[in-house]
N, C-alpha and C positions, 0 to 999 in steps of 0.2 A: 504494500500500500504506500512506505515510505516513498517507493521511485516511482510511483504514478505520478505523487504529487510532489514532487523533489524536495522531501520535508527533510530536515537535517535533525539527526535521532541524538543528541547530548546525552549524555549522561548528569545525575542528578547534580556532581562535584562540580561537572563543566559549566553550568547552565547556572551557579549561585552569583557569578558576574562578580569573581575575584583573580583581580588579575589585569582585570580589562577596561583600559583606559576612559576615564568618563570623555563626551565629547561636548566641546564648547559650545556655543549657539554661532558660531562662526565657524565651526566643521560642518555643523548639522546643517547650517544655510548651501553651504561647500557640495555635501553631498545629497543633498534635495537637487540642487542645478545638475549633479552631472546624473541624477536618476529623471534629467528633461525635467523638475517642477518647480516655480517659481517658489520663491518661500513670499510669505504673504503677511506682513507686521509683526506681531509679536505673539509668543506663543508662552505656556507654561506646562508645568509637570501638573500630571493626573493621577489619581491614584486606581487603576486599573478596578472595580468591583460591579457585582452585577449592574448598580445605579449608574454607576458612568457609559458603562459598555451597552448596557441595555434600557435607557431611561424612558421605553413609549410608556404604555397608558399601568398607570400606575396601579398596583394591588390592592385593590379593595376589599375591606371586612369588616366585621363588627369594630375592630378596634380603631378603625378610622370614624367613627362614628359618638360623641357625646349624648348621651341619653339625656332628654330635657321634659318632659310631659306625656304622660300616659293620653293618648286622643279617643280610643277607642281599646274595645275587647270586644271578642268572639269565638265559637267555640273553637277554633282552631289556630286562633293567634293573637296578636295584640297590633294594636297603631301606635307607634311613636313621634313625636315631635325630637327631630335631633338636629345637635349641631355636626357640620363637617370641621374635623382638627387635624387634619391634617393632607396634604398631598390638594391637587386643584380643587377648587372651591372650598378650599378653607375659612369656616366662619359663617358658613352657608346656612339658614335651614331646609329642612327638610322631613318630612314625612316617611318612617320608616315601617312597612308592614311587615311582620315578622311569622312566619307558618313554620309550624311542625311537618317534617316528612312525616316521621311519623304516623300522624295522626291523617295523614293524605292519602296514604300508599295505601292503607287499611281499606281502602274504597275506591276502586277503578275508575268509577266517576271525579271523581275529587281531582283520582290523578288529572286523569284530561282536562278538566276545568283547569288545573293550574296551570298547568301546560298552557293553556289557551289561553289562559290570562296573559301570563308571560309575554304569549306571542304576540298579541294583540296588541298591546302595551308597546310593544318595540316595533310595531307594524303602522303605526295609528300616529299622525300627527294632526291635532286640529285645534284650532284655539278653545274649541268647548270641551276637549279631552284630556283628560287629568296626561301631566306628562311622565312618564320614565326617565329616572338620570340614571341607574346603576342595578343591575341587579345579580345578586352573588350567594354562595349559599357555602354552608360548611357540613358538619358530617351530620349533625340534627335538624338541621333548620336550611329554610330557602329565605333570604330577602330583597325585598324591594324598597329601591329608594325613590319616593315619588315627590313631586315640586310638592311643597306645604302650602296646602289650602285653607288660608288663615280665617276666611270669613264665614265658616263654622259648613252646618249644611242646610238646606233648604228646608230642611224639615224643622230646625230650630225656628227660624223665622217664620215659617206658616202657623207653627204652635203658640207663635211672642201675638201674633197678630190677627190669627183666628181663621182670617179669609182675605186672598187681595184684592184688590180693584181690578177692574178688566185691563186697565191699561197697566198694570206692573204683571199680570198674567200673562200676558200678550208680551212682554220683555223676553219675559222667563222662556215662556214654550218657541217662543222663534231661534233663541239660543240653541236649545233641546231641539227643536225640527233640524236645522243645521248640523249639528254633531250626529243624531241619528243617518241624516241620510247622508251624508260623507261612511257611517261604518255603511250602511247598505251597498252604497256605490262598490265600498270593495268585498264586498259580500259575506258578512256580517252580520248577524242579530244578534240586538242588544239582551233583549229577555229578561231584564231584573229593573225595570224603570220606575221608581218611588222617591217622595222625597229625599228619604236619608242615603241615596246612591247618588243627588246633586251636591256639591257644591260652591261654594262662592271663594272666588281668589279674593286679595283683599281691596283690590279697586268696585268685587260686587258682581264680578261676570260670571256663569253659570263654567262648572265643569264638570263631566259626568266621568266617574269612578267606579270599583267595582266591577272588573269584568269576567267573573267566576262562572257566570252564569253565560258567557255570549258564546254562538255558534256563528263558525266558519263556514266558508263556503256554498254560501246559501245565497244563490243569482235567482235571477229571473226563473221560474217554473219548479226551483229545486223546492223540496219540503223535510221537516226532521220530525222526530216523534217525542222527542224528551219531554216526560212533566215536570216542568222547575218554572221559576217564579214566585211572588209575593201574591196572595191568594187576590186578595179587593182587585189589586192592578194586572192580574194573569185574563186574556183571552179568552172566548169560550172554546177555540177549536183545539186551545192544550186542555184545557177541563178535560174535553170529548176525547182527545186523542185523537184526533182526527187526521193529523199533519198539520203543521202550521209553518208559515214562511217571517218575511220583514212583514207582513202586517199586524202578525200581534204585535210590535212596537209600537203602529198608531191607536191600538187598542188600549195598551199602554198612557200613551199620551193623551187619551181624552179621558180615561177615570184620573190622570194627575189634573190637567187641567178644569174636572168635576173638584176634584179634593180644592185646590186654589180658589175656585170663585166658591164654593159652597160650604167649605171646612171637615170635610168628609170623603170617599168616594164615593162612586155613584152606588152600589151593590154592596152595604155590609149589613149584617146580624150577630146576633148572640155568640153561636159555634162556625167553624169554618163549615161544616155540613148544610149550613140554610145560605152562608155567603155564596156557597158555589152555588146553592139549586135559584139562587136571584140572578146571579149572574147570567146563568143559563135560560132562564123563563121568567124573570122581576120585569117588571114596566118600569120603564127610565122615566121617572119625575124631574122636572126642571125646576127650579124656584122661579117663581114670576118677576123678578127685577133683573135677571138677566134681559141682556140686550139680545134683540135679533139675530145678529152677525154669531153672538156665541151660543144662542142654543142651536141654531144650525149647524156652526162646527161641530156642535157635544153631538148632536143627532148623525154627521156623518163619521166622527170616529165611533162611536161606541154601536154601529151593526153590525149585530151577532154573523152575517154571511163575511166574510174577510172579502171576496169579491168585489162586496158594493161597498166596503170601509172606502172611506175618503184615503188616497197612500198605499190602498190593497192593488192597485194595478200598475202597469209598465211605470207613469209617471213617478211613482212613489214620493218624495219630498216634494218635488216642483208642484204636483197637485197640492198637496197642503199649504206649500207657499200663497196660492193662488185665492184662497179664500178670503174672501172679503172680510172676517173678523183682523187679518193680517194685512189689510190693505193700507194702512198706514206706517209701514214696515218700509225701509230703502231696504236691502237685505244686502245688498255691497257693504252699506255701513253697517250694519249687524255684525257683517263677518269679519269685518277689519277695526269691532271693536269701538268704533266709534261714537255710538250712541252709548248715553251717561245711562247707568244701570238706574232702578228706584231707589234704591237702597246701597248706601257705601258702608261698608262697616267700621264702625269705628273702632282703631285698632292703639296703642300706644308703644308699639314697638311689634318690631320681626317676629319676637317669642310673643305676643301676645293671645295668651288661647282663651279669653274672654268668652267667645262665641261658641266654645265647645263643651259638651254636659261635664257640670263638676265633678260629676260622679265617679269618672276618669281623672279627668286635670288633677285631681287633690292626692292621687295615687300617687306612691314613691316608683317613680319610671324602674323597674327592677327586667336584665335580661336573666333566668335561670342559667346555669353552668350548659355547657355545650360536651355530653361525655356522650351518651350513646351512639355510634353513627350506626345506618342504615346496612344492613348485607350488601356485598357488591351486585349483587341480582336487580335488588330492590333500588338500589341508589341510580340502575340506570332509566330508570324513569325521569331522573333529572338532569339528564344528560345538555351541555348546551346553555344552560338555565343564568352562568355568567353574561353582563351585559354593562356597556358603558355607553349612554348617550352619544350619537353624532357630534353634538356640538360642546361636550366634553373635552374629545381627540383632539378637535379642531382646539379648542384653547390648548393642549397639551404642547400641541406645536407650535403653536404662535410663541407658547410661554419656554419654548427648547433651551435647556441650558446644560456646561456640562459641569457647571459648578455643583458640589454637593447642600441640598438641603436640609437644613435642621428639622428631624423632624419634632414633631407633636407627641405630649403625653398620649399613650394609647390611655381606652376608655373601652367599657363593654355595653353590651348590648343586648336583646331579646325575643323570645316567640311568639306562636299562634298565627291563626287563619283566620282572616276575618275582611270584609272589606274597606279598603284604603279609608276607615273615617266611617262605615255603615254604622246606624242605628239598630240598637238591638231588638228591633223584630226579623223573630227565625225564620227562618225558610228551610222547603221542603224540595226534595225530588226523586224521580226513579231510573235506575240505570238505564245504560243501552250496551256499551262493550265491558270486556275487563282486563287489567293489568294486576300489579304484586303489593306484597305486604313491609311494617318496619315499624321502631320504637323514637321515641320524642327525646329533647332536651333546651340549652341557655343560659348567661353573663351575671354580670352586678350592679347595683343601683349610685345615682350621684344625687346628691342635693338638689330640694324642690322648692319653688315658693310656694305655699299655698292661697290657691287663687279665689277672689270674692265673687259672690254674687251663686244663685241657683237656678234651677231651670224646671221647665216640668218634666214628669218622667214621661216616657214614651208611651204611647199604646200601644198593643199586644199585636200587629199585624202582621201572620204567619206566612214567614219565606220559604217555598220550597225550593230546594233544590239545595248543591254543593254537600 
């Protein structure tokens, strides 16, 4: 191999570089020219280690992460509010969701769901979609580093205010039409569309989160059978089983938009067993102060034939665009964010989690130790599951140096599955393929302020699916 590639084989004594003359910066300019290369200003000594030799996109893990506020819990993980300490975007926050393999693998669907979330996540750019900076996993746990969505979630402010106005609802759902029909475009359903799955960055603009629940691959004519969803805001043709495609999303979006202008959705009772048999055969009640423009949108999203739904055919978004309840919409400036949201939340700093249920925030941000990993079988379910934002890289190289960086005290970090900031009503659903099994684990807690104010608790509305 040595004379393929004319490597010259020293010995360990020959190679310690005793002996052999150091060379000036006037040799070394000497013999750059006669090996043909200009020497080019002034140069210094490097100390040869993996960081000099190999500086791209830097090693991401829990320890590059400051734990700062519990945001959320679910049964399969936690939300964190963290800071970045070290390596690009140091000082950063950030939103960290933290899942148990674990507790994933135990369930073939789960796996897939995450999987898909994953991908979606790193497939998916749009200003109403929560973004992906990072995502990395160790031998117990998967994580995601998602932008921090400081202005709480939609579901807070519908519960602070009861019901909105037509015209801050009309804000809200052209956002939400937008985001939906960019995932449809690239064929996509959403499938988990409720309050606590929006919400608001801190200038107020809507982003939807959450993608456990969405299915690939779903164009024009294709159909899937999964039952998963939030019961009030789930379609009748998943109740049925029917097959369903993108338009139970707008099915979706007219019981939110019933919830917004009414304080409800259109179809609940006592047990989930009468919410579905209304959903399926209830007479849709209008409140009589609604305006013209919205009980015709409520009447075209909310029919039970997906067909005739307003969004159920080729046009899909562009039709809902079109409706007159939305005719005061420029939708250019919609999507370039231009129009002033209703509501800006008032925030008094980065870490500010105000907006978020105390019932979290007041928790000491704790990650459990990280010991049991996953069988090699089971662990290739997550195969790939590392990820670093496009415009991460990009700063990496803008920011190229070969000087060495001091780094940052590490910091630990945490689990569970849950979604990016979801409110805790469960959800439910039933398989369709299957994959392998594996055990849980998680890090240590840093100091908290404990933050004022309370909220109300949630209502009970059962999620199926994941």
């Amino acid at each position: 191999m040595a004379a393929v590639f004319d490597i010259d084989l020293e010995t360990e004594e020959a190679s310690d570089g005793e002996g052999e003359p150091e060379l000036s910066p006037a040799d070394v300019d000497a013999e750059l020219r006669a090996a043909g290369l200009e020497p080019v200003g002034r140069y210094e000594e490097v100390e040869l280690s993996e960081s000099s030799v190999n500086p791209g996109p830097e090693r991401i893990g829990p320890h590059c992460f400051e734990l700062l506020r519990v945001l959320g819990k679910g049964g399969y993980g936690k939300v964190f509010q963290v800071r970045k300490v070290q390596g690009t975007n140091t000082g950063k926050i950030f939103a960290m969701k933290v899942l148990r393999k674990a507790k994933i693998v135990c369930n073939a669907k789960d796996t897939a769901h995450t999987r898909a979330e994953r991908s979606i996540l790193e497939a998916v750019r749009h200003p109403f979609i929560v973004e992906l900076v990072y995502a990395f996993q160790t031998g117990g746990k998967l994580y995601l580093i998602l932008e921090c969505l400081s202005g709480g979630e939609l579901f807070t402010h519908l519960e602070r205010e009861g019901i909105f106005m037509e015209d801050t609802a009309c804000f809200y759902l052209g956002e939400i039409t937008l985001a939906l029909g960019h995932l449809h475009s690239q064929g996509i359903i959403y499938r988990d569309l409720k309050p606590e799955n929006i919400m608001l960055n801190s200038q107020g603009h809507i982003k939807l989160t959450d993608f456990g629940l969405c299915k690939e691959s779903i164009h024009e004519g294709c159909i899937t059978h999964t039952f998963c969803g939030t019961v009030e805001y789930m379609a009748p043709e998943i109740l049925v089983r029917s097959g369903h495609n993108r338009a139970v999303d707008w099915w979706s979006l007219g019981a939110l938009m019933y919830d917004m202008l009414t304080g409800s959705p259109p179809f609940t009772a006592e047990n989930r067993k009468k919410t579905v048999d209304k959903i399926l055969r209830g007479k849709l009640t209008l409140p009589p102060y609604l305006t013209p423009d919205a009980r015709e949108l409520l009447k075209k999203f909310l029919k039970r034939n997906p067909s005739q739904r307003v969004g159920g055919g080729a046009g899909d978004a562009a039709d809902v665009q079109k409706q007159p309840f939305f005719r005061h919409i420029n939708w250019d400036d919609l999507l370039a964010r231009r129009v002033d949201p209703p509501f800006r939340p008032c925030l008094q700093s980065e870490e500010d989690v105000s907006q978020f249920d105390t019932r979290f925030t007041r928790q000491t941000p704790v990650d459990s130790p990280d010991g049991a990993a996953l069988s090699e079988s089971a662990d290739q379910a997550f195969l790939g599951f590392t990820y670093v934002a496009p415009s991460v890289l990009e700063s990496i190289k803008e920011g190229f140096s070969y000087q060495r960086k001091q780094r940052s005290p590490r910091t630990p970090v945490s689990p569970l599955k849950f979604s990016p900031f979801e409110g805790l009503r469960p959800s439910v659903e039933v398989p369709e393929p299957p994959p392998a099994p594996a055990p849980a684990v998680g890090t240590a807690p840093l100091p908290i302020r404990p933050p004022t104010g309370t909220k109300k608790a949630k209502k009970g509305r059962g999620r199926c699916g994941r």
